[in-house]
LUMPAZA-514530 format. One record per residue: y, z, x of N, C-alpha, C in turn. Coordinates in steps of 0.1 Angstrom, whole numbers. Each point is the difference from the previous one (the first is absolute). Example, Ala and Ser with C-alpha at 12.3 -4.5 7.8 and 13.67 -1.06 7.14 Angstrom:
<mikols>
+-------+-------+-------+-------+-------+-------+-------+-------+-------+
|    nv |    nw |    nu |   cav |   caw |   cau |    cv |    cw |    cu |
+-------+-------+-------+-------+-------+-------+-------+-------+-------+
|   -57 |    78 |   132 |    12 |     0 |    -9 |    12 |     0 |     9 |
|    11 |    -7 |    -4 |    11 |     0 |     9 |    11 |     8 |    -8 |
+-------+-------+-------+-------+-------+-------+-------+-------+-------+
</mikols>
This chain:
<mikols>
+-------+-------+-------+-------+-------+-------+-------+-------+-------+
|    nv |    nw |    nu |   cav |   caw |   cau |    cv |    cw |    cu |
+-------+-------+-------+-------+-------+-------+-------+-------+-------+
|   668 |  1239 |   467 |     6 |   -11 |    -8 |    -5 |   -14 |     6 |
|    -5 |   -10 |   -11 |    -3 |    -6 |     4 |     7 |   -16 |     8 |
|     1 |    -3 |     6 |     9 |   -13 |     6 |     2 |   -10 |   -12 |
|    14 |    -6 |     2 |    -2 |   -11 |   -11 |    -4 |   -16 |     8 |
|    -1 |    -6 |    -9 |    -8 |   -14 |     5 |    16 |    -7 |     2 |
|    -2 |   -11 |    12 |    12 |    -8 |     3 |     5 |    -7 |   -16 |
|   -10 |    -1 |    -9 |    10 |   -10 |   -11 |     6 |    13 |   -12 |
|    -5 |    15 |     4 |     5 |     5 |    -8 |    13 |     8 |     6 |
|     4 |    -1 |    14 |    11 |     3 |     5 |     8 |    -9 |     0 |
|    -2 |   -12 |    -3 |     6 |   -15 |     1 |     7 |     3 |   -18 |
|    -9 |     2 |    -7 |     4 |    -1 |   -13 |    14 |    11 |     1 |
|    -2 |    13 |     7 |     9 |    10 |    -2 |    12 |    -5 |     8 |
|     0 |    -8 |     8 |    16 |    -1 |     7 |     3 |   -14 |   -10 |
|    -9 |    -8 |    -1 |    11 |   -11 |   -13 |     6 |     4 |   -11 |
|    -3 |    13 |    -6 |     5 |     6 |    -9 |    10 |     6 |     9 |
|     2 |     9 |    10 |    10 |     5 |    -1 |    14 |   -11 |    10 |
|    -9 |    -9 |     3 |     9 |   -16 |     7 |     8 |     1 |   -18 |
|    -7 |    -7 |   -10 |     7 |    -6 |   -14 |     7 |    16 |    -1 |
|     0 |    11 |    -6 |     4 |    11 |     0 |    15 |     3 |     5 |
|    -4 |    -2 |    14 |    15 |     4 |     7 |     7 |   -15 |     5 |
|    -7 |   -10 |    -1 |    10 |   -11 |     0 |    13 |    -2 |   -13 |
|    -9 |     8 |   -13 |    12 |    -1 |   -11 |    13 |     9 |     5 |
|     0 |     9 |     8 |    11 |     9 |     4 |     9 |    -6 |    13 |
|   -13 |    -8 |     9 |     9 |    -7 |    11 |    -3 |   -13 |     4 |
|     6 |    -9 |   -14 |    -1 |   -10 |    -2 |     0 |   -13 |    17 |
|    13 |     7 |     7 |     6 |    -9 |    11 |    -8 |    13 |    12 |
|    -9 |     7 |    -2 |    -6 |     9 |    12 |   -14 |    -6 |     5 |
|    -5 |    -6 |    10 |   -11 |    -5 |     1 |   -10 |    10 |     3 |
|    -6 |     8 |   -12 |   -13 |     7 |    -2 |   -11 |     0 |    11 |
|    -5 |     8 |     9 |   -15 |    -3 |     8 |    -1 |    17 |     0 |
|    -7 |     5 |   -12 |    -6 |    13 |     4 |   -13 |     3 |     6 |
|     0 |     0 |     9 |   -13 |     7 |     6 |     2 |    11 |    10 |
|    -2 |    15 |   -12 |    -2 |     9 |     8 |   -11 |     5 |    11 |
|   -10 |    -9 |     2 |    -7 |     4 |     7 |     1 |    -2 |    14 |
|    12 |   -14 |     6 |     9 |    -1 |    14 |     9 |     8 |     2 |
|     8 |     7 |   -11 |    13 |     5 |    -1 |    10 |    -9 |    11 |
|    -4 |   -18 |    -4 |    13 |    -3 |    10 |     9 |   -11 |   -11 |
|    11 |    -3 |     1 |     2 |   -18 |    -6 |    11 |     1 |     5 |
|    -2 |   -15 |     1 |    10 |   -13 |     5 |     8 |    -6 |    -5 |
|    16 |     5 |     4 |     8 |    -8 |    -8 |     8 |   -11 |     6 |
|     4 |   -10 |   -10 |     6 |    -7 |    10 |    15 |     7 |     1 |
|     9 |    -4 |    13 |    13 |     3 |     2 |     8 |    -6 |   -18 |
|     0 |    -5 |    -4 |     7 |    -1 |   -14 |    -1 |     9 |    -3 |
|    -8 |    10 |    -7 |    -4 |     2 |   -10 |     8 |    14 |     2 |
|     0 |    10 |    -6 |     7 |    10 |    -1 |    -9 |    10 |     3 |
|    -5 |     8 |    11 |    -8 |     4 |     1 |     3 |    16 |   -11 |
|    13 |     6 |    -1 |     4 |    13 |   -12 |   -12 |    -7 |   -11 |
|     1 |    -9 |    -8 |   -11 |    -1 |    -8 |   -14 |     5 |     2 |
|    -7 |    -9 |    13 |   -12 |     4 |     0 |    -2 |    18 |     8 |
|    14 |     5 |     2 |    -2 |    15 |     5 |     1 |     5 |   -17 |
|     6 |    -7 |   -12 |     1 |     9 |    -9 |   -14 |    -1 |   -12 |
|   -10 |   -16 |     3 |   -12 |     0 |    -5 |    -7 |    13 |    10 |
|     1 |    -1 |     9 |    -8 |    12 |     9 |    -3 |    13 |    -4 |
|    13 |     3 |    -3 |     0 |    14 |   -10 |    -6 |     2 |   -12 |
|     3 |   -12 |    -9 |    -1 |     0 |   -15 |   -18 |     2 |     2 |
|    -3 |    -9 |     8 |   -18 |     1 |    -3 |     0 |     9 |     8 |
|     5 |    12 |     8 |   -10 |    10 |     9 |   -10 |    -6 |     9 |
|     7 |   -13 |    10 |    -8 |     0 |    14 |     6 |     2 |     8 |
|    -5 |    -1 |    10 |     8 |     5 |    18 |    -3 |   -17 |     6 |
|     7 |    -6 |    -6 |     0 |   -14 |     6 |     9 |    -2 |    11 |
|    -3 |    -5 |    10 |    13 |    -2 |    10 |     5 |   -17 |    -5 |
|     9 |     0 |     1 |     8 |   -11 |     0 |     5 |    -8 |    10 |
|    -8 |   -13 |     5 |     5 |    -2 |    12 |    10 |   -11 |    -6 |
|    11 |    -4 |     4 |    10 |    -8 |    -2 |    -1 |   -12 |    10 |
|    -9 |    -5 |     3 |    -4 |    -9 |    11 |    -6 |   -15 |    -4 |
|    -1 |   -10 |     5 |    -7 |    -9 |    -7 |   -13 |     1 |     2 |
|    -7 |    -4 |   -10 |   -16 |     0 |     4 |    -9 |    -8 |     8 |
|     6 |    -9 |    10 |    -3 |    -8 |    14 |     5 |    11 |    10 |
|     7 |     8 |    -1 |     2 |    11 |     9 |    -9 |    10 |     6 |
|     0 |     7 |   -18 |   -13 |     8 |    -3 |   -13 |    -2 |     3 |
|    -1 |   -14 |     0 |   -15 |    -3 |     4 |    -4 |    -2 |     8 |
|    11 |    -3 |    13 |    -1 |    -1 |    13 |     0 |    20 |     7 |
|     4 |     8 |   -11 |     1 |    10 |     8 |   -15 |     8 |     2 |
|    -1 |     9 |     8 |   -13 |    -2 |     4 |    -3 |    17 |   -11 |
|    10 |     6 |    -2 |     1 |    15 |    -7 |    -6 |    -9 |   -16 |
|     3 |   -11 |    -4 |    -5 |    -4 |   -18 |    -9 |   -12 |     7 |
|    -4 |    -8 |     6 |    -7 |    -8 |     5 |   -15 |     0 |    -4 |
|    -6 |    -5 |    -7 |   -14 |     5 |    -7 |    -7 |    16 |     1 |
|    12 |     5 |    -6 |     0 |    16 |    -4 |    -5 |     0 |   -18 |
|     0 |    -9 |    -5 |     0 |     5 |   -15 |   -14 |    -6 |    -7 |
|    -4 |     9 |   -10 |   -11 |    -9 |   -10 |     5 |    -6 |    -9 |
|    12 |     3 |    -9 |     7 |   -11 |    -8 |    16 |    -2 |     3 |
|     1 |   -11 |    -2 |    12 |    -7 |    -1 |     5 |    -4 |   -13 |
|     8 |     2 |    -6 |     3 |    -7 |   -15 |    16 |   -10 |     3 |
|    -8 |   -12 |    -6 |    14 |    -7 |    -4 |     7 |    -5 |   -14 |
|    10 |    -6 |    -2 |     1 |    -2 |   -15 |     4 |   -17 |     2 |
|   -10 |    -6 |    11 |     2 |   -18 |     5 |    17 |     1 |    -3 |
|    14 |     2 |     9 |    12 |    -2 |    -4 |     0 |    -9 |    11 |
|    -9 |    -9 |     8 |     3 |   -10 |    10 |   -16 |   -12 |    -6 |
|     7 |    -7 |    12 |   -14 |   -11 |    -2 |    -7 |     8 |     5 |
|   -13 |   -10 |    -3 |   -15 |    10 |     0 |    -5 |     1 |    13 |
|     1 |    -7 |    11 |    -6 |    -5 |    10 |    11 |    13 |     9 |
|    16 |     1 |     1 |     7 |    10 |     6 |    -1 |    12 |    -2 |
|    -5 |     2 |   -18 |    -8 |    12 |    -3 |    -7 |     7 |     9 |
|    -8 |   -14 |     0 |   -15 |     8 |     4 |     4 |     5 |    16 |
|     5 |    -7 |     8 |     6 |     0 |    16 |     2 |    10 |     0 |
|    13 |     7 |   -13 |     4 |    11 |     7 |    -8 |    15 |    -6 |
|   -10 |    -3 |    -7 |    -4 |    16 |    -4 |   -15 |    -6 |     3 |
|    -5 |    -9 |     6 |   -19 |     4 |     5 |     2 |     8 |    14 |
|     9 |    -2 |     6 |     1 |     9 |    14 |     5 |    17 |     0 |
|     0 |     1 |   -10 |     8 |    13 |    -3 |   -17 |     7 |    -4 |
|    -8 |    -7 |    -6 |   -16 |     2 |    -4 |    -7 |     6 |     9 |
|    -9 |    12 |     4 |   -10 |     2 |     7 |   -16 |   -13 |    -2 |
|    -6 |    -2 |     9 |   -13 |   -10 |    -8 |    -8 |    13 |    -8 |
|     0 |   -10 |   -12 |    -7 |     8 |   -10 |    13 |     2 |    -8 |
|     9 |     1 |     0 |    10 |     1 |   -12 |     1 |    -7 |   -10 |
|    12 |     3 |   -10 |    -2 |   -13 |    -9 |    17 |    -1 |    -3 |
|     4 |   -14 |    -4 |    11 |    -5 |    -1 |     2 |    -3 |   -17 |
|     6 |     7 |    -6 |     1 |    -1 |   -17 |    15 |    -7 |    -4 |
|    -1 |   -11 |    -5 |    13 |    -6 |     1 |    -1 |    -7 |   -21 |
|    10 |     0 |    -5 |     5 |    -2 |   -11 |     2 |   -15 |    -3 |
|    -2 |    -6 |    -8 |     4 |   -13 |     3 |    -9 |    -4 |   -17 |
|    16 |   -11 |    -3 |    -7 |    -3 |   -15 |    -8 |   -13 |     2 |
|   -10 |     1 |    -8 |   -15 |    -8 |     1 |     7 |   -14 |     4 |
|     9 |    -7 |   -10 |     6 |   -11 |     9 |     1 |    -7 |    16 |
|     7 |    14 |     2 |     5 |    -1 |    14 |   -11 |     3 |    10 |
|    -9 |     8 |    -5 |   -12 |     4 |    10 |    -9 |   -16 |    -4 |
|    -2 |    -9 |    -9 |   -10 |    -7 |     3 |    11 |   -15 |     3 |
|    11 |     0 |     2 |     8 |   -10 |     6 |    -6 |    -7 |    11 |
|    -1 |   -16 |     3 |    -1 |    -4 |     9 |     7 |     2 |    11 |
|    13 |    -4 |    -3 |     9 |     3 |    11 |     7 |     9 |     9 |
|    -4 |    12 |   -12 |     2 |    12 |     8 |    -6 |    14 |     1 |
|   -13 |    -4 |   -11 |   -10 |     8 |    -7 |   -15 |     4 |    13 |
|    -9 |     4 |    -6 |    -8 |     4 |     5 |    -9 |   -16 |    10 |
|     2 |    -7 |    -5 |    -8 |   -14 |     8 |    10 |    -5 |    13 |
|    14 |     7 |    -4 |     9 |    -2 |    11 |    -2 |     8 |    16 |
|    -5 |    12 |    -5 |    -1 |    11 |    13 |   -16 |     2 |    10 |
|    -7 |    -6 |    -6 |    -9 |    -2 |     8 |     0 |     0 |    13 |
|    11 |    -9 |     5 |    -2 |     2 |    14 |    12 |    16 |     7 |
|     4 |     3 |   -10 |     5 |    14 |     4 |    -9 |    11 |     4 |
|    -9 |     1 |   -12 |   -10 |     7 |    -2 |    -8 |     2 |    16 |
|    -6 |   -12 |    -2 |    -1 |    -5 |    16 |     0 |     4 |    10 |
|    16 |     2 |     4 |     5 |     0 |     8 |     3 |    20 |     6 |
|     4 |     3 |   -17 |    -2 |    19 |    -2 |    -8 |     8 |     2 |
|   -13 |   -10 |    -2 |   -13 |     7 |    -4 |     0 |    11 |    -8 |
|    -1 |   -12 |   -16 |     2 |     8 |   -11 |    -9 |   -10 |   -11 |
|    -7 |     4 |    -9 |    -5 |    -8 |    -9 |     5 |     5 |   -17 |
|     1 |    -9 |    -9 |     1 |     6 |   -15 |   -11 |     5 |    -6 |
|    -3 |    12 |    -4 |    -9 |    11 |    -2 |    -3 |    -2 |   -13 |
|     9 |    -1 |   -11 |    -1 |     2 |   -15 |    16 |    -7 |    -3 |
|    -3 |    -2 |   -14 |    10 |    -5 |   -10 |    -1 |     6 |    -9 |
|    13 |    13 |    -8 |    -2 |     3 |   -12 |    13 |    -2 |    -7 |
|    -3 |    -7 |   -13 |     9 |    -8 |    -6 |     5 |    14 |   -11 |
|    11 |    -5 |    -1 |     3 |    13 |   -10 |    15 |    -7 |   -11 |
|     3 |     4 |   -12 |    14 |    -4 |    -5 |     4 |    15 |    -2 |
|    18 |    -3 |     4 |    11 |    13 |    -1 |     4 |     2 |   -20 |
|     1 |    12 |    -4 |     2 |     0 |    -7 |    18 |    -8 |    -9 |
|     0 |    -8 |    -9 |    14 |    -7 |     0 |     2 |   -11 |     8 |
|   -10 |    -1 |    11 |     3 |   -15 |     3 |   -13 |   -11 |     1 |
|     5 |    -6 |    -4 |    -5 |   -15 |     0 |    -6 |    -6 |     9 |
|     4 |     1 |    13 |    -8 |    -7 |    13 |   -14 |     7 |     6 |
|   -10 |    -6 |    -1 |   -14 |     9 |    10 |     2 |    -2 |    12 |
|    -2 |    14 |     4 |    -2 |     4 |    11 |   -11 |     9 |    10 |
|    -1 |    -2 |     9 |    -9 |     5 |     7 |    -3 |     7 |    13 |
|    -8 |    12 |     6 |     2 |     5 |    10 |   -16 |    -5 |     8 |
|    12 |    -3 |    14 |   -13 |    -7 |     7 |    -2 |    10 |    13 |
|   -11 |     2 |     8 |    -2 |     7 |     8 |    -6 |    -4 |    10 |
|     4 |     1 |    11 |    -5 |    -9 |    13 |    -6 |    13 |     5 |
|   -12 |    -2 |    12 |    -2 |    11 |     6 |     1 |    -4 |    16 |
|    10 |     7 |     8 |    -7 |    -2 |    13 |   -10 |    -2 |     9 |
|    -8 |    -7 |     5 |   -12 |    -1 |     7 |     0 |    -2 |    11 |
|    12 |    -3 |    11 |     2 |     4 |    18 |    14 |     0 |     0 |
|     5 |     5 |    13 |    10 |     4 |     8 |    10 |   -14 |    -3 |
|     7 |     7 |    -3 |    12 |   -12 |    -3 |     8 |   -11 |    11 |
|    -2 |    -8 |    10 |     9 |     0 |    13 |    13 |     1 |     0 |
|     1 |     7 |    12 |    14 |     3 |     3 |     6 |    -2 |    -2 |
|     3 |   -21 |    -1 |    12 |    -6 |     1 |     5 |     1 |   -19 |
|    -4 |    13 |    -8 |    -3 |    -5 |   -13 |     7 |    15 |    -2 |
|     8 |     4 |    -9 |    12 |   -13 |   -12 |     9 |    -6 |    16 |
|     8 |   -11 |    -3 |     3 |    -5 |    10 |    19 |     8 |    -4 |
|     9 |    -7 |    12 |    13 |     8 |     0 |     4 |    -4 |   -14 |
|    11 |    10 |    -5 |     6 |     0 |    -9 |     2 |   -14 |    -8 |
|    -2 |    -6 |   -12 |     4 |   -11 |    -9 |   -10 |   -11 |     4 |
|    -7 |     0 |    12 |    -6 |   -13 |     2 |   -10 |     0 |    -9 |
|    -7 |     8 |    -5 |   -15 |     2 |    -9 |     7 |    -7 |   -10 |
|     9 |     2 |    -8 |    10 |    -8 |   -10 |     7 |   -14 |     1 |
|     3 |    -6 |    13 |     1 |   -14 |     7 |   -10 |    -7 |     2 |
|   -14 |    11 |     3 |    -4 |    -9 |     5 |   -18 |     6 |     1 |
|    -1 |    -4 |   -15 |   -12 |    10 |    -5 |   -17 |    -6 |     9 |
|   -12 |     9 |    -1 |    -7 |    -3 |     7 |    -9 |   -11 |    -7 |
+-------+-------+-------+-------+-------+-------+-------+-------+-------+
</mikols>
């Protein structure tokens, strides 16, 4: 069998992101069976994402931890080739907390509607120096619209290109206080 290409496994989890977002509207979606890990925050109800777990048939572990934790641990610590997000923070805290979770050479697939991704203030011309700092660069932009809605949107993909430093995601909340 032959491998699929990064934009045609990209295409397969945004459908099933739109897909099972209609069932768990208030569940924040990141399937990627190929880590079998995700990150929840302490809010969230983790019984949900143990009862998405079943419904799609993965062996996902659920860590209930924050993801400045996670990233500092050295067991998920640039262990993975993809990370998926659905941008539920600023972009620049985003990036802090899932480029370190990256092996170099991974890729970072994060959701974000076309607006918000070409924003000055908080969009792609804002994180530069994050990028920077992660050692991460933006790979591709593919613009896409959801069916029934109105807003365009698009999936951007960073790829890692060196070792993330240590002091990177920083303790809990400051990436969000006090973005890079």
């Amino acid at each position: 069998m032959k491998p699929m290409s990064i934009e045609t496994e990209i295409k397969c989890i945004v459908g099933w992101i739109y897909d099972f977002y209609n069932d768990y509207k208030r569940f924040p979606v990141s399937l990627d069976d190929l880590t079998k890990n995700k990150a929840e925050k302490h809010s969230y109800n983790p019984e949900k994402a143990l009862q998405l777990n079943k419904k799609l048939g993965f062996d996902i572990e659920i860590l209930n931890k924050r993801a400045e934790e996670v990233g500092q641990n050295p067991l998920y610590r640039q262990q993975y080739d993809i990370v998926l997000s659905r941008a539920v923070s600023k972009f620049s805290p985003n990036l802090e907390i899932s480029i370190p979770l990256l092996r170099v050479g991974g890729h970072f697939i994060v959701h974000k509607t076309k607006n918000s991704a070409e924003s000055k203030e908080e969009g792609l011309p804002s994180v530069e120096n994050a990028l920077r700092h992660l050692g991460a660069r933006l790979e591709k932009t593919i613009p896409y619209k959801l069916p029934e809605q109105e807003l365009d949107y698009c999936i951007l993909i960073f790829k890692k290109f060196k070792d993330t430093p240590a002091q990177f995601p920083r303790k809990p909340g400051t990436p969000e206080k006090k973005p890079l």
